[in-house]
N, C-alpha and C positions, 0 to 999 in steps of 0.2 A: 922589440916591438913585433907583436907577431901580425898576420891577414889574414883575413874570412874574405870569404868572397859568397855570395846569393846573386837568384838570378830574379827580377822584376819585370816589368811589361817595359819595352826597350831593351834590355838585355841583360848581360851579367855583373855585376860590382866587385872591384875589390877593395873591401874596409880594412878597417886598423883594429887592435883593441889595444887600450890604451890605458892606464890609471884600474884596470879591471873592469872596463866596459869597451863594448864594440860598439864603433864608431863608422857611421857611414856620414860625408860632406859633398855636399855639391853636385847631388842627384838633381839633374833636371825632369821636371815635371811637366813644362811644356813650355812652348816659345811666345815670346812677343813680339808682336808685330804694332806698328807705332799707330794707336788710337785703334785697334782690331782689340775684340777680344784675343785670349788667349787659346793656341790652333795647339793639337798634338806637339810632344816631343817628339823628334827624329829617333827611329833605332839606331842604333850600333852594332857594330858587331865584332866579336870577341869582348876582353873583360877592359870594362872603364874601371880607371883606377877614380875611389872615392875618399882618396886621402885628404885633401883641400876641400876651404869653405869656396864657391862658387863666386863670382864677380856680383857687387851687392848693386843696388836699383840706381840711375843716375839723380846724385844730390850735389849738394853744397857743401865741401871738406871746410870752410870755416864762413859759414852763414849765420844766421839768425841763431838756428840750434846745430850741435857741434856734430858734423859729421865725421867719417874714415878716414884715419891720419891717410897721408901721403902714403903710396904704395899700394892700398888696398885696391884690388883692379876693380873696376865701375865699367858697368855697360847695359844697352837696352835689355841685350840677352840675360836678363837677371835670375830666371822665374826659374830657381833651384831650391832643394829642403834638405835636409840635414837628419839622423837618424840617430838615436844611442837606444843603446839596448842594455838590458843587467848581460853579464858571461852567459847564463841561459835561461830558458824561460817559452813559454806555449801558452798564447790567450788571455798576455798579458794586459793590463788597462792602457791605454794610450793617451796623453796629453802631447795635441797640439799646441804648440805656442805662436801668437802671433805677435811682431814687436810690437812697439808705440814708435814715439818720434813727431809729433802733428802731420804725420803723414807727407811729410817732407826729409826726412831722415831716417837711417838706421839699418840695420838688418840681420840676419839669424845669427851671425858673427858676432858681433858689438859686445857681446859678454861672453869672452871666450870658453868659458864652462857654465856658461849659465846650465839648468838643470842639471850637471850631474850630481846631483846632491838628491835631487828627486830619484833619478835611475836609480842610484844605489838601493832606492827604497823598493825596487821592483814595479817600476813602471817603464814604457817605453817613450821617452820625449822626442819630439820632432817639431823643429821650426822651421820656418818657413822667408825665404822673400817674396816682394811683390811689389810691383811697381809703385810707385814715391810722385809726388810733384805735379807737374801738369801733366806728366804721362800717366798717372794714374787715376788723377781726380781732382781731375776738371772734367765742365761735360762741353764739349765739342762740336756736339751734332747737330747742332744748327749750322757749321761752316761745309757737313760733307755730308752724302748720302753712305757713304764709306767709310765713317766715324762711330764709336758707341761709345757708350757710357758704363759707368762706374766699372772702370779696367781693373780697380784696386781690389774690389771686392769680387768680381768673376774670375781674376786670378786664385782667389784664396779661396773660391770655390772648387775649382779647379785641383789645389792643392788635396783641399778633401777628398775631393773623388780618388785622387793617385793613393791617399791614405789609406782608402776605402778599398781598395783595390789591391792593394800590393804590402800591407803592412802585416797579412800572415806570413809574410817570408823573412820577417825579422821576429815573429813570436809573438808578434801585439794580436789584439780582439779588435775586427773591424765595430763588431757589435757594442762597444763598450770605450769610444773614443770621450773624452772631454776636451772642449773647444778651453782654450783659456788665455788674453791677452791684458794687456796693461796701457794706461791714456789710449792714443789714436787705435792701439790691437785691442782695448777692450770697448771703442768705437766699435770697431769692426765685428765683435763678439757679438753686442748688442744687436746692430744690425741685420747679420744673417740668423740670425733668431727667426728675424722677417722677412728672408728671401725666401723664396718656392723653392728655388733651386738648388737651395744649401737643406732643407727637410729628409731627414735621414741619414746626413752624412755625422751627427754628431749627437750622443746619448745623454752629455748634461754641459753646464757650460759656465767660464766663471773670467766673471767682468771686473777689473781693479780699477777704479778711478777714469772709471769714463765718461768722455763728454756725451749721452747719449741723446741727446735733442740737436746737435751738429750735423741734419740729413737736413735738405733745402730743398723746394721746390721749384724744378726745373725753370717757373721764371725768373726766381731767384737767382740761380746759379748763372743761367744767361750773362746777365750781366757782371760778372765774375769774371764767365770766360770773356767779355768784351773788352774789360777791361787789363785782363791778363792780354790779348792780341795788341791792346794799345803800347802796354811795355813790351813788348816780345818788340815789337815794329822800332821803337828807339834801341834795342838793343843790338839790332841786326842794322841798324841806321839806315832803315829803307825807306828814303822817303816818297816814295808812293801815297798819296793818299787814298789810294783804295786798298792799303793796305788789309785793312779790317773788314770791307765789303766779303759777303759771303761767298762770291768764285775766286777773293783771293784770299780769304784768312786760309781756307784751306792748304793752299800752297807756301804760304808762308808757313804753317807748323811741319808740313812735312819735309820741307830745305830746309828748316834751323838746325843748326848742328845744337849737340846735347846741353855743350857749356853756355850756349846759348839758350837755349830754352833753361835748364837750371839757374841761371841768372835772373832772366824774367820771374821764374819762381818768386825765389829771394827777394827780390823788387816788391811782388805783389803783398808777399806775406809784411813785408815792414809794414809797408802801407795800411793795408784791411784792417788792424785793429782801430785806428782813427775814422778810416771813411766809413768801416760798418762795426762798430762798438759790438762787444760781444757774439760776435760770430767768430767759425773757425771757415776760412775760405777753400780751402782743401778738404774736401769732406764728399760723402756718398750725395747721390743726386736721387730725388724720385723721380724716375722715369714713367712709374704705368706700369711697368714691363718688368723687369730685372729687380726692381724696387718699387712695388707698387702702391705702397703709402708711406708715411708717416711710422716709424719703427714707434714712437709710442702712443699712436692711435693703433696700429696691430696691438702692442701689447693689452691695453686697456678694451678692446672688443676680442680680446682672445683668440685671435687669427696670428697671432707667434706661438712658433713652436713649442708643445708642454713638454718641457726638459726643465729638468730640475735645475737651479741657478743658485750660485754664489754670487755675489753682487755688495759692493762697497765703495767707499772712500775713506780717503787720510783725514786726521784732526783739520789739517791747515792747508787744502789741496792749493791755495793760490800763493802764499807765501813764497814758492820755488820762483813764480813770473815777476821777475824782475830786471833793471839792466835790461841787455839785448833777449830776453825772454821774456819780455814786457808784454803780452799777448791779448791777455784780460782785459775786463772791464774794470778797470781798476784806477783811472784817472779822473779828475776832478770831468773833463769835457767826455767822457768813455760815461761814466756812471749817469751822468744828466740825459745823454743820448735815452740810456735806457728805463730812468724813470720818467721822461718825459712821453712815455707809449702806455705811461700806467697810470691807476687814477689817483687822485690825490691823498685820499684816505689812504688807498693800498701803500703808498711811498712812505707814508708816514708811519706806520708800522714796521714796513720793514728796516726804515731807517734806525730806528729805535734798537735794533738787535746787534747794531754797530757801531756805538756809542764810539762819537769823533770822526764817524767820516765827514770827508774821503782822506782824512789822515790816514798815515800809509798801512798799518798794520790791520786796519778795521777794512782800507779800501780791497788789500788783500783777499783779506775773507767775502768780504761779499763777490768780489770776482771767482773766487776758486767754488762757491756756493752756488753762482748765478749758474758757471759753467758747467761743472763736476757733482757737488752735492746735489740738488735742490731734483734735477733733473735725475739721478740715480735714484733718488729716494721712489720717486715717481715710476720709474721701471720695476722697482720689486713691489710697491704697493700695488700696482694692475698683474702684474708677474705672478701675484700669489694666489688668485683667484683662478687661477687654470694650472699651479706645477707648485710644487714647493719652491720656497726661496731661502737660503740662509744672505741675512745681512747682516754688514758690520760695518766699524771704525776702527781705522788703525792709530791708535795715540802713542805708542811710544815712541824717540827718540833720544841718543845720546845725549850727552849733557854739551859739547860744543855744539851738533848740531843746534840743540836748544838756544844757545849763547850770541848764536849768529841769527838768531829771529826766524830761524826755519823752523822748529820745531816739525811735527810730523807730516813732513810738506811732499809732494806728489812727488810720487814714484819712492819714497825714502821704503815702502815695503818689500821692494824685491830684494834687499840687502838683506834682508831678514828673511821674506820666503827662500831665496836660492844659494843660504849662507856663505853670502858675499863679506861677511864682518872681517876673515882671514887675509882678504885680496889689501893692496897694499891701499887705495882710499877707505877702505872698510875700516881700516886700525889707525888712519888719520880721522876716523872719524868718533874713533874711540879712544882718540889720546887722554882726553880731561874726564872720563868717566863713563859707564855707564853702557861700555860694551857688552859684559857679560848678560846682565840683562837681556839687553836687545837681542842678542844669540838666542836666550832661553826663550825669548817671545817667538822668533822666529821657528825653533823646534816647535812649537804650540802650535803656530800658525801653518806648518808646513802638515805634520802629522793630520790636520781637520782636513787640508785640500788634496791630502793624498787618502784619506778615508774617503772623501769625496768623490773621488778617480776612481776610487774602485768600485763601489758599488752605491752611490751616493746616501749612505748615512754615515752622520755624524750624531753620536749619543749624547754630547755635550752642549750641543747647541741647537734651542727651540728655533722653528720657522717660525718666519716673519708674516705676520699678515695685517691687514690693515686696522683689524681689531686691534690685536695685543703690539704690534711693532716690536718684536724683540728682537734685538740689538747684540750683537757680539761686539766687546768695547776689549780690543786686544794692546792689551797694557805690561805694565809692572804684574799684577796680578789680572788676569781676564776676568771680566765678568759682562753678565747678560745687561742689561738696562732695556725698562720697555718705553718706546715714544722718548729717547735723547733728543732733547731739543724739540721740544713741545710747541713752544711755543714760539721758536722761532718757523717750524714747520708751517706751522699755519699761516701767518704773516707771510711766506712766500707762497703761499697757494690763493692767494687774496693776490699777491703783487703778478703773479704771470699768471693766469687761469688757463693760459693757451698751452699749459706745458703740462 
């Protein structure tokens, strides 16, 4: 294994190159401090070694959703990014990646060669961590003058700018970055779309199966955070009863230690899908400030940024939530919640598009629709009147997958974008058939989002607009469809108009 070493704003690195790509790990991009935004990294001086991934965000190693086995070191000091570069190369395209995870889990790590299969292709990939949990999102600022909000998404601001900054010294084009994450990281895609503060830091951007209507309004979230202080307060077994009052919730988050606060996390998120049916309770807050609307009222008055957008969802985005990833709206008392907000025409319609619910497999879909579909569709239909959009759906899957009632269910397209098929669940997942396929989809699939990255055209696939709505349906054989699902569209533009 040989080492490169470059020098960046902080100081000098020494990387690896590894597999035929040079690898830089657990570059710090700036610190955190508990409910502050994110302040300058610290210099160094002489060479930090960049061999290792950096300590990932504080979570839950076996919660709700399945964090870092034992071992992986966990700490506030998270806020590090990762680098792969091809062997050489000058003003290459850049794709950042941000994870997913409901913003309670995960980090640049998690898949330990994710991109290099992109790199190979002559781009330069960099992901990123950022703060997780109620350290990152939840809004707080009602309990401190010395608190802000949405820390998840000013970290990853943040990140951009150090990309911005510092990524000709690995041979990328600052001018020529794509933004690109997956569930909660193509939240976040969506999002700084419509931050002020993220304009300019990223030249096109591509959204996989995101919940993009999961942004609350601050009085919304309020009561979130009040009731995240109420579990924090039994878990710390403080019986205080001003525990929550405003001159003491502050003090109680800044004493809790991490596994305590990550507890209360866990706590709240079981909870939330019952007490508020179709909500995700870790999510960006509109401030005014940092976030100053609604990301899909920016979108539809054309105040998000005109960058060109890839944008989609899986066949069966809700079929994954189930068991302890029960999340959606997807139970008999979860569904009623949320037709009972709608008119009674509207219910009946879209009821019709589910033949059997809330029986499980229809209950599924309307959940991953409610959350994922309905509301994505909706970001590239206003998205395309100010920037191009390519949309699609992802249908393929293996034939066990299929067996087991997931069929092409959230998140099943990174095994296919980042040709995970070889890793050893990728080839359990192609036992009973129907791998080879899914690899060739995934070449199809990678080749358009790396046309994408580079100079955003793809000759194969028309943009979407609210005219024609064509459709990339990435299958067995791809092909375009215009308005899939016609008429189920309509039926939920009747059942939520607020979205």
């Amino acid at each position: 294994m040989s080492t490169l070493r470059v020098a960046v704003s902080g100081g000098e690195l020494q990387g690896a190159v590894r597999r035929g790509l040079r690898m830089w790990r657990g570059i710090p991009y700036a610190t955190a401090e508990r409910f502050k935004a994110p302040a300058a990294a610290a210099p160094w001086t002489g060479i930090r070694e960049a061999r290792d991934f950096g300590p990932v965000a504080p979570q839950d190693r076996q919660g709700q959703f399945t964090g870092p086995p034992t071992g992986v070191p966990m700490s506030e000091d998270c806020l590090t990014l990762n680098v792969m570069a091809p062997p050489s190369g000058e003003r290459l395209p850049v794709i950042v990646w941000i994870h997913g995870g409901a913003y309670s889990v995960g980090s640049s790590r998690e898949i330990r060669r994710q991109g290099e299969v992109l790199v190979h292709e002559g781009v330069i990939f960099v992901s990123i961590n950022y703060r997780l949990g109620a350290l990152g999102w939840l809004d707080f600022t009602a309990y401190s003058t010395q608190f802000e909000s949405n820390l998840g998404l000013r970290d990853q601001v943040v990140a951009l700018e150090w990309v911005r900054d510092n990524i000709r010294q690995f041979g990328g084009d600052p001018a020529n970055v794509t933004l690109m994450g997956e569930s909660a990281g193509a939240n976040a895609v969506t999002t700084l779309m419509t931050v002020p503060a993220a304009r300019g830091l990223f030249a096109r951007a591509i959204a996989e199966s995101p919940p993009p209507d999961a942004v609350y309004r601050r009085a919304v979230t309020a009561q979130w955070a009040e009731e995240y202080l109420e579990v924090l307060s039994e878990v710390v077994d403080n019986q205080s009863t001003d525990s929550t009052s405003p001159e003491d919730a502050g003090e109680l988050l800044l004493a809790a230690s991490i596994d305590e606060l990550v507890a209360a996390t866990t706590r709240m998120q079981r909870s939330a899908p019952d007490k508020h049916p179709g909500i995700i309770a870790l999510c960006p807050v509109i401030d005014g400030d940092f976030l100053p609307e609604r990301p899909l009222k920016a979108f539809g008055a054309g105040r998000a940024h005109p960058i060109p957008l890839i944008i989609g969802t899986n066949d069966r985005e809700g079929s994954l939530f189930r068991g302890r990833l029960d999340i959606l709206a997807t139970t008999p008392s979860r569904i009623r919640s949320i037709f009972a907000r709608t008119p009674k025409r509207a219910r009946k319609a879209v009821k019709a598009q589910y033949p059997g619910l809330p029986a499980r497999r229809p209950a599924a879909d309307f959940g991953g629709d409610y959350a994922f579909w309905y509301p994505t569709l909706k970001v590239a239909e206003r998205h395309s009147r100010f920037a191009p959009v390519h949309f699609y759906r992802f249908d393929i899957a293996p034939r066990l997958v299929r067996l087991a009632g997931f069929d092409a269910t959230h998140g099943l397209e990174m095994f296919a974008l980042f040709g995970l098929m070889d890793t050893r669940f990728g080839r359990a997942m192609g036992l009973l058939g129907g791998r080879p396929a899914f690899k060739r989809a995934g070449d199809r699939m990678r080749a358009r989002w790396l046309a994408f990255a580079r100079d955003g055209s793809i000759p194969d696939w028309p943009i979407y607009t609210s005219r024609k709505r064509r459709t990339l349906i990435i299958d067995h054989e791809d092909r375009v469809e215009e308005d899939p699902r016609a008429e189920r569209r309509r039926a939920w533009q009747e059942f939520v108009r607020h979205v």
